[in-house]
SENUPA-440421 format. One record per residue: residue in one letter; x, y, z of N, C-alpha, C, CB in turn. Coordinates in steps of 0.001 Angstrom, whole numbers, padded with zeros to 6 digits, always signed. Glycine has a CB too. Layout:
<pts>
AXYZXYZXYZXYZ
...
</pts>
This chain:
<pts>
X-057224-039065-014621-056905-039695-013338-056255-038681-012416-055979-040917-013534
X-056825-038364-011455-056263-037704-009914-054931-038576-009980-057423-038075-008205
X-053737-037521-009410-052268-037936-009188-051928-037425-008297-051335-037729-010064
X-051699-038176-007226-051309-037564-005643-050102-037123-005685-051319-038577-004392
X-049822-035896-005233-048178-035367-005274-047776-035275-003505-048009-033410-006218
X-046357-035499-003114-046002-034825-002248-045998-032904-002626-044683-035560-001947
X-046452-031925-001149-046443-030331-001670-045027-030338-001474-047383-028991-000756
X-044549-029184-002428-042811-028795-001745-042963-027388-001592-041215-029120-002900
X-044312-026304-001698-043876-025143-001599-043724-024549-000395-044492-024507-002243
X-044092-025680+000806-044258-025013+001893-043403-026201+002812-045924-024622+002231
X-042488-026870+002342-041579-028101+002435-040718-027755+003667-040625-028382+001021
X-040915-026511+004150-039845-026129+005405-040746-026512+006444-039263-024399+005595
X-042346-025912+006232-042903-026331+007348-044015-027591+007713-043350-025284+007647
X-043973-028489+006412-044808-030017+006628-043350-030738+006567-046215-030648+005134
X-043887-031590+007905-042878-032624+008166-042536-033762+007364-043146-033120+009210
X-041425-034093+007395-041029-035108+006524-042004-036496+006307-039701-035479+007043
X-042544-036592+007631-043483-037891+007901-045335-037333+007546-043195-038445+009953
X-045920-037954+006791-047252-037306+006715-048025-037858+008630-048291-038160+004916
X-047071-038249+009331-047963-038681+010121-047602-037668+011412-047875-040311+010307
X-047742-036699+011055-047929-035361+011707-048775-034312+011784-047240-034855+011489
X-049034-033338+012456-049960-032189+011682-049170-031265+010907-050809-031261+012690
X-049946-030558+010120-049260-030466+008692-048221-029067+009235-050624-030088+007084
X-048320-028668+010251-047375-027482+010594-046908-027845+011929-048087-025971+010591
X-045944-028294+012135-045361-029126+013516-045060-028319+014655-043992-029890+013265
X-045047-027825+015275-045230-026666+016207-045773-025656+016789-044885-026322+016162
X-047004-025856+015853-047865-024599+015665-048863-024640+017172-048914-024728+013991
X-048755-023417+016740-049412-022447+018220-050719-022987+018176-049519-020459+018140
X-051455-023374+019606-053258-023203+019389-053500-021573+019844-054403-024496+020707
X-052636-020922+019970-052938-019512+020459-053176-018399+019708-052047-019113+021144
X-054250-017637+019914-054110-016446+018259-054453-016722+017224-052862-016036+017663
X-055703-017077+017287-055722-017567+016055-057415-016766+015858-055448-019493+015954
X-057626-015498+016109-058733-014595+015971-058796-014455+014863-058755-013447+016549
X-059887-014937+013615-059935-014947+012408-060372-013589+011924-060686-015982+012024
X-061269-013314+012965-061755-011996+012456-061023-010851+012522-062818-011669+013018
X-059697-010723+012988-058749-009703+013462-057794-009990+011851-057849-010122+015328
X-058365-011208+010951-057390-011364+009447-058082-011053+008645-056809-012684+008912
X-057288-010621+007584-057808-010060+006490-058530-011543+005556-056461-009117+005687
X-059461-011885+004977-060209-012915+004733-059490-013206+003284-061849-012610+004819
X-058025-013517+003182-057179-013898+001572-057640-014880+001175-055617-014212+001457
X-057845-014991-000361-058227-016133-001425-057342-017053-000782-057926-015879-003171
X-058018-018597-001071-056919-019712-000802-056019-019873-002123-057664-021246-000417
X-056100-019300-003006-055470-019548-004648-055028-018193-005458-056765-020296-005704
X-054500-017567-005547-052807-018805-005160-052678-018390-003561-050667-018185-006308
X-051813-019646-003317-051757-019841-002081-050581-018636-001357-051411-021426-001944
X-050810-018816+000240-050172-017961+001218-049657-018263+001056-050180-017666+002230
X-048419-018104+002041-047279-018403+002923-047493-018711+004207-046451-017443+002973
X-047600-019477+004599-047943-020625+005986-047219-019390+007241-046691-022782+005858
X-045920-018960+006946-045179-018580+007518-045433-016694+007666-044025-019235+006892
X-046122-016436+007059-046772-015121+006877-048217-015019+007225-046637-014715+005517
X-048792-015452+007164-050576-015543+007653-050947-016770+008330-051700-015530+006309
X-052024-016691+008926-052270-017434+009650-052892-018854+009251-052844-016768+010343
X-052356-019502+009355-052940-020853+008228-054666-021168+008577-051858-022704+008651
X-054463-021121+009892-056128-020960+010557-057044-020489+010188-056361-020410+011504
X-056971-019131+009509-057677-018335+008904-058078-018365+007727-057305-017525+008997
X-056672-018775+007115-056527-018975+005286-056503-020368+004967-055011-018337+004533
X-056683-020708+004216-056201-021822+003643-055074-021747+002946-057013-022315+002944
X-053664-022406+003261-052662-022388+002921-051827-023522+002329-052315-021944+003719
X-053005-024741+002676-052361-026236+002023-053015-026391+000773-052672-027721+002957
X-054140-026745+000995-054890-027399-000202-056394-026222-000631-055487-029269+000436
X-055888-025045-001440-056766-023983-001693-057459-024119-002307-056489-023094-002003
X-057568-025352-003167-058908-025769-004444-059860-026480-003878-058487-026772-005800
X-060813-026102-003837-062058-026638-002921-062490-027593-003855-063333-025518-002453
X-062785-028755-004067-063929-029470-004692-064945-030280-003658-063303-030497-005724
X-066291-030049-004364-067430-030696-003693-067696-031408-004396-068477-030108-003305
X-067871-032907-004116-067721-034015-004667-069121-034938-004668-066585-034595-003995
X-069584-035353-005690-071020-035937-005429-070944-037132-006394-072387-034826-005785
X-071956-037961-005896-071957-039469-006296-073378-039815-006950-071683-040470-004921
X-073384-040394-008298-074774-040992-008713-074587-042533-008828-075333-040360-010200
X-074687-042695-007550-075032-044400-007686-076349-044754-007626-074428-045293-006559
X-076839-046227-008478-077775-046740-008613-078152-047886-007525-077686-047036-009790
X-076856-048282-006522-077135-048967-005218-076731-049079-004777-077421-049674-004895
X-076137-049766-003299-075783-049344-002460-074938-050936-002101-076906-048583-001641
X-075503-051801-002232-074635-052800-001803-075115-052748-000463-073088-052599-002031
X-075594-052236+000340-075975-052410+001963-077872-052289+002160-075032-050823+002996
X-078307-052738+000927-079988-052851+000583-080435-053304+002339-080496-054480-000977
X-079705-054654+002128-080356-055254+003221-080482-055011+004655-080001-056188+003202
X-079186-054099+004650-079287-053766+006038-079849-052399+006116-077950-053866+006756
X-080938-051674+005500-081597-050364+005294-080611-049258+005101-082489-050025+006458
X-079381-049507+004032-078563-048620+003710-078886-048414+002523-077350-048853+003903
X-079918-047045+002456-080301-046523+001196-080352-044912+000531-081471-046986+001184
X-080572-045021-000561-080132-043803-001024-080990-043035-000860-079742-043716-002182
X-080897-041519-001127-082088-040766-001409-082563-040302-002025-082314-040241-001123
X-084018-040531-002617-084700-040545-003843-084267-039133-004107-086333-040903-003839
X-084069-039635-005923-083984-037781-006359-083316-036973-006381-084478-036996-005912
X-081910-037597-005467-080697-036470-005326-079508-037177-005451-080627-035633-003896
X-078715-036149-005761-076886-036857-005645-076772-037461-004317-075401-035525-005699
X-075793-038072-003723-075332-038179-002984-073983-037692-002180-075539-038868-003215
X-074061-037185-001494-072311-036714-001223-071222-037370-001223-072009-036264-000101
X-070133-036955-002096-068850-037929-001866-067995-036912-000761-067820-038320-003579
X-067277-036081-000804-066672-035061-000014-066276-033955-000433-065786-035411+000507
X-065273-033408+000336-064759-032160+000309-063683-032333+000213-064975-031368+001179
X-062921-032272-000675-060914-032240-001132-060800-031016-001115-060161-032835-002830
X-059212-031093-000383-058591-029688-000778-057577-029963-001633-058022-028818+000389
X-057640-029689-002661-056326-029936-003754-055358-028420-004012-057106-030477-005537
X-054373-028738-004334-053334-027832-004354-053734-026830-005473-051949-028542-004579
X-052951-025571-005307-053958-024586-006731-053531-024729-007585-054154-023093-006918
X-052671-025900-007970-052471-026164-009856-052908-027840-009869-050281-025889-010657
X-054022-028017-008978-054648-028997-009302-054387-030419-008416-054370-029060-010633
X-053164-030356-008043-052424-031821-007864-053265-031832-006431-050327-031941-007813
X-052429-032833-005691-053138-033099-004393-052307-034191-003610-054696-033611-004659
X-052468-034468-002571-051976-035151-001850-053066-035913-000366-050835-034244-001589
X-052398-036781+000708-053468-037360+001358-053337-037950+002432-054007-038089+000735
X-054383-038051+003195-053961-038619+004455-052481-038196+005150-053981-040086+004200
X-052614-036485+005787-051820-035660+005676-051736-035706+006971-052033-034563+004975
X-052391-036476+008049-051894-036514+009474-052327-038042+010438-052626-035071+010216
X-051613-038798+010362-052190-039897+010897-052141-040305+012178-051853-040746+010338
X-052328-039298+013039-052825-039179+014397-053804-039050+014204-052461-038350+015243
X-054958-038338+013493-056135-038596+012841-056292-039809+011835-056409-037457+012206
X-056180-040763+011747-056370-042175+010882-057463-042902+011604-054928-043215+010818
X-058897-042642+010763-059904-043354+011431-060370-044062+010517-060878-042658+012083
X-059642-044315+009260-060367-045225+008175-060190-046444+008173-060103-044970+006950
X-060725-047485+008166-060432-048929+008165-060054-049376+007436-061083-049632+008317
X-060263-048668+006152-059698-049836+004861-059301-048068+004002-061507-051440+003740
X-058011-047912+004551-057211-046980+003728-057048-047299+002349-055944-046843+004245
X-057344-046266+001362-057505-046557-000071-056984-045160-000505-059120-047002-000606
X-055412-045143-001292-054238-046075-001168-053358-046124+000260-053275-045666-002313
X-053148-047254+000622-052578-047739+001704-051086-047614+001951-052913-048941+001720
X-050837-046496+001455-050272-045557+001595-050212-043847+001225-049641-046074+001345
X-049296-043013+001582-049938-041533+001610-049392-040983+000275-049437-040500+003026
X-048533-041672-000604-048466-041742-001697-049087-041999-002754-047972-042082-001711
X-049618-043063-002647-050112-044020-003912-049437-044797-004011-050240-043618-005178
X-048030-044687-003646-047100-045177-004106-046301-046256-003323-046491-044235-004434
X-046032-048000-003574-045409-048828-002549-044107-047623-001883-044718-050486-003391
X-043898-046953-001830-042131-046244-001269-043011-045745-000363-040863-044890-002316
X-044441-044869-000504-044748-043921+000416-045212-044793+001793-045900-042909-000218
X-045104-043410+002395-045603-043910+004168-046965-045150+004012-046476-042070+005296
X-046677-045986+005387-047961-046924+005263-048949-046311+005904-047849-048338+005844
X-050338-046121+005302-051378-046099+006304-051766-047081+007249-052344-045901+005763
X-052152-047287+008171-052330-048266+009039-053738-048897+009087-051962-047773+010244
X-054550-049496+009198-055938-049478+009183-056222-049307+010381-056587-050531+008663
X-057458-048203+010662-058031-047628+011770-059211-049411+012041-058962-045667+011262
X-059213-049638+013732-059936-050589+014491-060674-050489+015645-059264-051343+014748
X-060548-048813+015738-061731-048527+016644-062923-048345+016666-061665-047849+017076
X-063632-047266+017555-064890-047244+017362-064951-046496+016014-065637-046655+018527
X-066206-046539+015630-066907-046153+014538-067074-044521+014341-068209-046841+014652
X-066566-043510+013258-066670-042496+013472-067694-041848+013921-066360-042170+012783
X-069246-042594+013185-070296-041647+013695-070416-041299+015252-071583-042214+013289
X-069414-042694+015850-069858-042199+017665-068525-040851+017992-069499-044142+019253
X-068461-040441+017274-067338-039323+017761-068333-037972+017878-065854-039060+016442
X-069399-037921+017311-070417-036703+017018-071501-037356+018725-071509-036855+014772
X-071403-038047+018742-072224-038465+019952-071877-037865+021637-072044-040075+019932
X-070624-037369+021928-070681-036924+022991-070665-034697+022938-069330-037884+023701
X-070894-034785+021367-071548-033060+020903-073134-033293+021236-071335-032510+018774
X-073674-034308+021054-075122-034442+020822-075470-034151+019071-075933-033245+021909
X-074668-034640+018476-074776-033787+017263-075957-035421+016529-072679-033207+016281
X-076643-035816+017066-077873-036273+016408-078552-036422+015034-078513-035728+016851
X-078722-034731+014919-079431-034081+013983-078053-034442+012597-079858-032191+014573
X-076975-034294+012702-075895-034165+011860-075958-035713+011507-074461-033507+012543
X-075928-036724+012449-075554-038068+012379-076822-038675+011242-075521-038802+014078
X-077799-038103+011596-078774-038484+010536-079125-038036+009514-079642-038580+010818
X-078537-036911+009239-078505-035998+007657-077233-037143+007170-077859-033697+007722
X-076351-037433+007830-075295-037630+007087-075848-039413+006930-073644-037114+007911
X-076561-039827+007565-077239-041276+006773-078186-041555+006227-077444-042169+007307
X-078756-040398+005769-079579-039955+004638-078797-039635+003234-080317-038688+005110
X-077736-038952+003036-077490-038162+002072-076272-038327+002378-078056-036897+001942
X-075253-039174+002639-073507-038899+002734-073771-040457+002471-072418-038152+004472
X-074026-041376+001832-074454-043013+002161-073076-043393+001235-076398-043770+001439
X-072320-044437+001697-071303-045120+000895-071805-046101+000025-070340-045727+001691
X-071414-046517-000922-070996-047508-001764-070706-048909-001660-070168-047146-002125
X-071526-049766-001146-070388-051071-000720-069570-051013+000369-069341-051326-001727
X-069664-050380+000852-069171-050148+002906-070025-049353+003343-067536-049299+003492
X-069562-049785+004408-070687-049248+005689-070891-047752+005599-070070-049541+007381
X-071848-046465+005891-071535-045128+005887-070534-044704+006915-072701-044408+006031
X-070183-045421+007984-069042-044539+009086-067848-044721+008322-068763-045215+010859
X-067679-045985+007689-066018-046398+007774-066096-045572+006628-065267-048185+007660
X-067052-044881+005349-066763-044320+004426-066558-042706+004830-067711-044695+003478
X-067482-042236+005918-067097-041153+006400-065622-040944+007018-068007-040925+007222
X-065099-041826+007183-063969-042061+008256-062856-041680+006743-063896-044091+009280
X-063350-042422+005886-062260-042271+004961-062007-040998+004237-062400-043198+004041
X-063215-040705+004375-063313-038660+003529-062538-037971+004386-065149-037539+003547
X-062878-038129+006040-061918-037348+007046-060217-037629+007052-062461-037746+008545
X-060208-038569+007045-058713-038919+007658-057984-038498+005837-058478-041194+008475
X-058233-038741+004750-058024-038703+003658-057718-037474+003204-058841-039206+003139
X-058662-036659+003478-058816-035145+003061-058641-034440+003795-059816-034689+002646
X-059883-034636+005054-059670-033279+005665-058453-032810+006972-061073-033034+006211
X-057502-033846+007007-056375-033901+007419-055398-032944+006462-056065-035312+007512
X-056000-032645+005496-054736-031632+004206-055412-030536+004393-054585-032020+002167
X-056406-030100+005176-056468-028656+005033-055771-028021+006594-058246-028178+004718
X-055512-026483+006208-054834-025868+006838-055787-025720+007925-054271-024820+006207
X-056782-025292+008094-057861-024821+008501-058392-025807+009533-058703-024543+007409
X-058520-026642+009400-058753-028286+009717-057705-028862+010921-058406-029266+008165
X-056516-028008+010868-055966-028422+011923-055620-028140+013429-055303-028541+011534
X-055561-028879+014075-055990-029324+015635-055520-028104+016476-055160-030875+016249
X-054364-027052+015979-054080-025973+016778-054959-025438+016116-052778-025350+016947
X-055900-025003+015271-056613-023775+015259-057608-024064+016015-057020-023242+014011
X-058282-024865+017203-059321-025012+018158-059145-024400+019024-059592-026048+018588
X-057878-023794+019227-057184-023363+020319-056928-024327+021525-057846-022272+020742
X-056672-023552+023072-056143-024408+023716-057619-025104+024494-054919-023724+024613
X-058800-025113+024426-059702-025578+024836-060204-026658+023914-060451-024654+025137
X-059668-027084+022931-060053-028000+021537-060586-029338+023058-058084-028572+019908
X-061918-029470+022096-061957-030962+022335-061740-032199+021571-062933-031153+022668
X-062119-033597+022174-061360-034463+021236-062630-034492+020069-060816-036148+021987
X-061925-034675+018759-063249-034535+017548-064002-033368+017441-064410-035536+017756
X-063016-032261+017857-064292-031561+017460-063862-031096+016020-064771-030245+018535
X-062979-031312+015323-062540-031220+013935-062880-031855+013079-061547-031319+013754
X-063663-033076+013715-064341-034232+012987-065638-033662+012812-064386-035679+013767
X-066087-033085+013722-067468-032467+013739-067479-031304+012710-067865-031917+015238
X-066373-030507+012575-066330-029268+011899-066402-029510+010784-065367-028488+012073
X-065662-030872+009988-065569-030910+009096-067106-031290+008249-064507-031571+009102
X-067512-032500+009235-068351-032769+008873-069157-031775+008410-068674-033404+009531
X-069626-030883+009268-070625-030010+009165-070293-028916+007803-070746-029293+010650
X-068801-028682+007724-068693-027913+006327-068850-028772+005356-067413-027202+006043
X-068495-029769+004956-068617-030490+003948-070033-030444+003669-068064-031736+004123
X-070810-030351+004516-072506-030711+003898-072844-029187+003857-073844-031821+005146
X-072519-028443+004640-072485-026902+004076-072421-026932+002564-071133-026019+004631
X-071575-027362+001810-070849-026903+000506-071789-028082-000493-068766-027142+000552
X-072369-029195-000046-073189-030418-000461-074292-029695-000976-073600-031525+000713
X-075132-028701+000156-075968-028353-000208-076409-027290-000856-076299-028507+000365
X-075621-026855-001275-074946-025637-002594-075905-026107-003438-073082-025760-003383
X-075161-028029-003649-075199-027585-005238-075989-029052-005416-073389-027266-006281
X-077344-028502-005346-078727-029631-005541-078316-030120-007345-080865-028506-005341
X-077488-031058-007612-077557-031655-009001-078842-032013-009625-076828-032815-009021
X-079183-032889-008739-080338-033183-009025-081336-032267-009620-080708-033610-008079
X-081814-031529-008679-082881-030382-009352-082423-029456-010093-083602-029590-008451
X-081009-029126-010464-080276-028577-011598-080897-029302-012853-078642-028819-011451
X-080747-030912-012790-080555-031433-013794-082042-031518-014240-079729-032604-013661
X-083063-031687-013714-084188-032521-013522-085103-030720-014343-084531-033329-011343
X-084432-029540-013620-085186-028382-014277-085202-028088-015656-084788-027284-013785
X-083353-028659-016354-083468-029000-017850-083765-030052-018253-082537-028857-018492
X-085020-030712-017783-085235-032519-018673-084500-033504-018633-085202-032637-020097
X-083822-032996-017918-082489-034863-017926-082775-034772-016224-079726-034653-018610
X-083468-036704-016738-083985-037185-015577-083688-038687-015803-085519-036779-015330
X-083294-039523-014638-082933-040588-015098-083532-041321-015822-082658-041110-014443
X-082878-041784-016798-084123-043046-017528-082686-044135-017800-085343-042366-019643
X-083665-045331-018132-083091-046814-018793-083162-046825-020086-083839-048112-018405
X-083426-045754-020727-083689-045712-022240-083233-044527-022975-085113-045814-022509
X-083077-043355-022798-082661-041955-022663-081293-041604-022741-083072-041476-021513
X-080578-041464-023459-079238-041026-023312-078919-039350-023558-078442-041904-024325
X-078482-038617-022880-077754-037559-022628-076695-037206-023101-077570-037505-021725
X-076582-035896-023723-075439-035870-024272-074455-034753-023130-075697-035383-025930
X-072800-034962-023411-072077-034482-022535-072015-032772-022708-070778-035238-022646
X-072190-031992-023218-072125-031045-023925-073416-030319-023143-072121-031401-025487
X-074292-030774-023018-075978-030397-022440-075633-030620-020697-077580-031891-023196
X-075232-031568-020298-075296-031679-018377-074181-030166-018793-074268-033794-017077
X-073350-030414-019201-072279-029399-018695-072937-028255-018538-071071-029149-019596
X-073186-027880-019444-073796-026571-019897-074872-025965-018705-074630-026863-021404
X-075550-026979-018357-076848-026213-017273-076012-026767-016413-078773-026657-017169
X-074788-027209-015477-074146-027376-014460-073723-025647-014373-072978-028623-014616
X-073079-025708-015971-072115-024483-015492-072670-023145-015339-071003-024270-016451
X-074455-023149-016058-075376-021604-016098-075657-022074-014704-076992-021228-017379
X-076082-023201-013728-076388-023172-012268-074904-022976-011354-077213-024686-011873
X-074311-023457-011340-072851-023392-010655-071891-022069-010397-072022-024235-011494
X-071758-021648-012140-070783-020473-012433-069546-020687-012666-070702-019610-011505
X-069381-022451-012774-068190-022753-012965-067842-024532-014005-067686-022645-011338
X-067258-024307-014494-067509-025932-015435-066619-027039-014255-066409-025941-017612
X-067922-027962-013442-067584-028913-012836-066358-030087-013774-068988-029435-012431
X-066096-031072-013420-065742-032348-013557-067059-032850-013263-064570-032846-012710
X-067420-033422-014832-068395-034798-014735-067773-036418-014513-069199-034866-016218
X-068115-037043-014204-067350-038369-014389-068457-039697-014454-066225-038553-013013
X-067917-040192-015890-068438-042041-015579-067697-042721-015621-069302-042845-016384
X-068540-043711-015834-068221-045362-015330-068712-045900-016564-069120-046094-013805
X-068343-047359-016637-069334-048013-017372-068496-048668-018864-070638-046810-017681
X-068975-048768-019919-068316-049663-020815-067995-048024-021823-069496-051277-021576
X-066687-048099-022610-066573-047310-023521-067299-046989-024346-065907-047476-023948
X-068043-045681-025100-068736-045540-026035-068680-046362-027753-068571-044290-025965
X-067046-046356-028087-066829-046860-028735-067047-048805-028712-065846-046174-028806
X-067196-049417-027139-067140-050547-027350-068869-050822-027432-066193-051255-026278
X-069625-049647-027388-071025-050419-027298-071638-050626-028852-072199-049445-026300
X-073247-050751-028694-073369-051203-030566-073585-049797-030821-074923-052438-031335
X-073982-048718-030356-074481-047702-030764-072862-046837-031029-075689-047129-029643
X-072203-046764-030526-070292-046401-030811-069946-047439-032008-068967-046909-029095
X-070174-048579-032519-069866-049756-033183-070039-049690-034631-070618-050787-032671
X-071703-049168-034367-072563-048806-035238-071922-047748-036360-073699-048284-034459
X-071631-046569-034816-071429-045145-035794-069956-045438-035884-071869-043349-035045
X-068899-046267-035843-067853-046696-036529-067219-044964-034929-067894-046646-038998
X-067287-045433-034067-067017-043956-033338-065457-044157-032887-068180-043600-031794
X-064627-043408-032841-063535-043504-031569-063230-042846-030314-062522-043340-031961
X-065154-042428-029631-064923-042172-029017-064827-042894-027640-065307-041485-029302
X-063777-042496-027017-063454-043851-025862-064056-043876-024475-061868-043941-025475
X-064372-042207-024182-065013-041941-023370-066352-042811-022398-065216-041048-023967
X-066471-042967-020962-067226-044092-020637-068633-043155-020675-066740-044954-019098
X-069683-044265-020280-071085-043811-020587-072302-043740-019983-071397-044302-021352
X-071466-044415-018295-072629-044470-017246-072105-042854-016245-072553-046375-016111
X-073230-042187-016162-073205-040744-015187-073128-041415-014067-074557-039588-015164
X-071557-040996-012991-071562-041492-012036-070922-040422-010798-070958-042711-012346
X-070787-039120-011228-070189-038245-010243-069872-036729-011006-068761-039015-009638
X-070075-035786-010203-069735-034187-010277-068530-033958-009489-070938-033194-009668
X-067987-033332-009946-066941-032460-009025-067143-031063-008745-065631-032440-009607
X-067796-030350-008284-067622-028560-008412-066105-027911-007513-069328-027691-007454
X-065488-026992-008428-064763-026846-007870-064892-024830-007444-063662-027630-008646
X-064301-024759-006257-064204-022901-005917-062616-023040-004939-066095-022030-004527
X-062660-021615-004891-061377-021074-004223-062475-020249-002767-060191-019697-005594
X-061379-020495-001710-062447-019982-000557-061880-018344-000167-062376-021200+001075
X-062546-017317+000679-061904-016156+001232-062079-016733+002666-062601-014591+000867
X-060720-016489+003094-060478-016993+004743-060879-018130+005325-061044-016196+005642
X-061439-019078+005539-062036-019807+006148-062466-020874+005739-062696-019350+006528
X-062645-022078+004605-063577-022658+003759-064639-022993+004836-063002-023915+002874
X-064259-023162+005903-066063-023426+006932-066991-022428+006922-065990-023550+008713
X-066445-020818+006305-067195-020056+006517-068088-020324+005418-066683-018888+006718
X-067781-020719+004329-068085-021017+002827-068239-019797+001981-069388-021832+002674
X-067381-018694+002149-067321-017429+001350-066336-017926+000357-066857-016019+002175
X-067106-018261-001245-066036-018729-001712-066620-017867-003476-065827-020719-001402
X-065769-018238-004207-066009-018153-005583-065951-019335-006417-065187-017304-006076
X-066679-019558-007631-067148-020900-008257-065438-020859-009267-069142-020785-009393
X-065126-021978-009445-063944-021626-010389-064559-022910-011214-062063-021638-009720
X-063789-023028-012654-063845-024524-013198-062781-025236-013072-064116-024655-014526
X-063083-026920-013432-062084-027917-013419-061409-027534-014842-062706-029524-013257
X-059746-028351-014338-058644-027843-015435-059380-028614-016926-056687-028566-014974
X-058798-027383-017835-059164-027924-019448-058945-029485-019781-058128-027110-020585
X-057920-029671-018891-057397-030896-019380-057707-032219-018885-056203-030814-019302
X-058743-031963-017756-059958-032893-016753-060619-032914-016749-060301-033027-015843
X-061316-031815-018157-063229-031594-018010-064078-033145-017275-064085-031377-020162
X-063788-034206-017905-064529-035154-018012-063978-036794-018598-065468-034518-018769
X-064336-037577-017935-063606-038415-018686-064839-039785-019207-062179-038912-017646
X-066486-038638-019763-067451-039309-020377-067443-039143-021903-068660-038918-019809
X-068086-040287-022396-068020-039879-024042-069024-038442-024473-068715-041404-025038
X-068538-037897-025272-068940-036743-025599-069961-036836-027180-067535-035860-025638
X-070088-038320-027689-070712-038169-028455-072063-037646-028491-070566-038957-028800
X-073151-037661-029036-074335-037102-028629-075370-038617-028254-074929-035980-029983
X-075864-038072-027016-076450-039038-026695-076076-040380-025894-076785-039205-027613
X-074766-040300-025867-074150-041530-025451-073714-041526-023939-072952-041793-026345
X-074395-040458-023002-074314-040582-021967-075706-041240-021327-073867-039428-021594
X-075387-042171-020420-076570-042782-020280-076381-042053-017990-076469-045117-021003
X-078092-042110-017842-077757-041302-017208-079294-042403-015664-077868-039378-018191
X-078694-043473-015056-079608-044791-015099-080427-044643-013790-078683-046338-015122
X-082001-045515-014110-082455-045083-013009-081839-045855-011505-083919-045211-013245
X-082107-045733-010338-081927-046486-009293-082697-047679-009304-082138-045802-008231
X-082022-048592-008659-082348-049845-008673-083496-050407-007798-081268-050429-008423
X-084443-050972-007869-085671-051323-007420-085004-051400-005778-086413-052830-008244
X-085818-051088-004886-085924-051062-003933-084323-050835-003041-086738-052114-003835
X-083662-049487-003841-082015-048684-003516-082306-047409-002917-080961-048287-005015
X-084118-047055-002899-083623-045959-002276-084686-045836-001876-082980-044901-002854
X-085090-044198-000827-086439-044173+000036-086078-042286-000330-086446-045072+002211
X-087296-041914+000138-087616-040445+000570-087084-040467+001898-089229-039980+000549
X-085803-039632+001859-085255-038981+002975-085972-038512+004162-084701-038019+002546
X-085373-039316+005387-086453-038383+006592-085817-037207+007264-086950-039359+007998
X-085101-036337+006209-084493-035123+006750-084731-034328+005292-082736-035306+007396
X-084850-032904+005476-085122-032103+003933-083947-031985+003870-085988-030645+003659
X-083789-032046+002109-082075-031722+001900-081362-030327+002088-081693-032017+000423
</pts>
């Protein structure tokens, strides 16, 4: 389980209230990236020594986050998946010993149904508020950004909510914790959203890295209703394609509670439906630039699927959940 921390290493300069930007005074001036030396985000700067603009100085652990759902919950209203591929969940910046924190500026709060509804997790922490305006995708609408709005409802599709209010929630959630991400590095000509736009556009930068799908599909694991996968095998051709051992993650009933765990008298507890990747890297200067290196998830998070053999079940999509994308991935 992800455990949201308040950061304290840089506790002089994030404000007491998360509903600030994460460096309270900061200049939009000077902020020429190319005049900096391009430093790893891990281990982290000093906010107060380099330019946070440049570096990443909050949240230096990059993960690219992807989703295998089998439907969508929004069938009816032509909210569907796309045949054949992951889906995008987002882009976190987590702290470089893993932890993380959220919804790190709520002057940016465009999510409607904040999840946790507060910036803690925790009843003590700050309240999120629920966002009631317009809809994020119309924030890309006065860029003309079109082309973006429809990659991202092809291939960014939520779960049981709508795709804006789920986009809304990746932004205000996450990309409010990166250094990089924030509203003085636009300088003094920033327009409104255009950080919404930036983000957007890196996040699917880093999406399209890492085709799971045709990773998976080149070693024989392809969805089936009958077919089980073992955990030991996805990893393995994740980590010869990647360069780095992702976080796998399911869902689904314990190995040990099914007949085939029952059977083999198993204890393993691990769940058994394939429902998400994590890849994780460290960036040089910029994560929008996407100059990064592949790192792996901690020993102690590989996965939280059963590892017996075979007991990953890996399911097809659900009759009429998804279409051939009208954008190439």
């Amino acid at each position: 389980m992800r455990i949201p921390v308040v950061k304290i290493g840089a506790a002089a300069l994030l404000a007491s209230s998360t509903s600030a930007q994460l460096y309270p005074g900061q200049s939009a001036l000077n902020h020429t990236c190319q005049l900096q030396k391009p430093l790893l985000s891990c281990p982290s700067s000093d906010p107060s020594k380099v330019d946070s603009c440049c570096v990443e100085t909050f949240g230096g652990l990059l993960l690219t986050t992807q989703f295998w759902n089998t439907y969508t919950g929004g069938e009816t209203e032509g909210q569907l998946l796309p045949k054949d591929t992951f889906t995008l969940h987002g882009l976190w910046p987590d702290f470089c010993n893993g932890t993380y924190t959220q919804y790190c500026d709520l002057t940016r709060q465009y999510d409607p149904i904040p999840s946790p509804n507060t910036t803690t997790g925790l009843p003590n922490g700050t309240f999120v508020p629920p966002y009631n305006g317009s809809n994020i995708g119309t924030f890309l609408e006065p860029f003309g950004r079109y082309d973006l709005l429809e990659y991202m409802n092809a291939y960014w599709v939520a779960w049981r909510q709508d795709n804006p209010g789920f986009w809304a929630h990746e932004f205000s959630k996450h990309a409010t914790c990166f250094s990089t991400f924030n509203i003085p590095c636009y300088g003094p000509q920033y327009r409104l959203h255009e950080d919404v736009v930036d983000f957007f556009e890196t996040a699917i930068k880093y999406y399209k890295r890492f085709p799971t799908f045709k990773w998976l599909e080149e070693a024989e694991i392809t969805p089936s209703n009958k077919t089980g996968y073992t955990y030991a095998t996805i990893r393995d051709v994740l980590f010869e394609n990647h360069g780095g051992v992702p976080f796998i993650g399911c869902n689904g009933p314990r190995y040990n509670t099914t007949a085939a765990g029952r059977a083999a008298n198993s204890t393993d507890s691990g769940f058994t439906a394939l429902s998400e990747i994590w890849y994780y890297e460290y960036a040089y200067g910029r994560p929008q630039e996407g100059n990064t290196i592949p790192t792996s998830a901690a020993p102690t998070y590989l996965t939280n699927c059963a590892k017996a053999p075979g007991a990953i079940n890996y399911y097809q999509r659900s009759n009429g959940s998804e279409r051939v994308p009208s954008v190439p991935y």
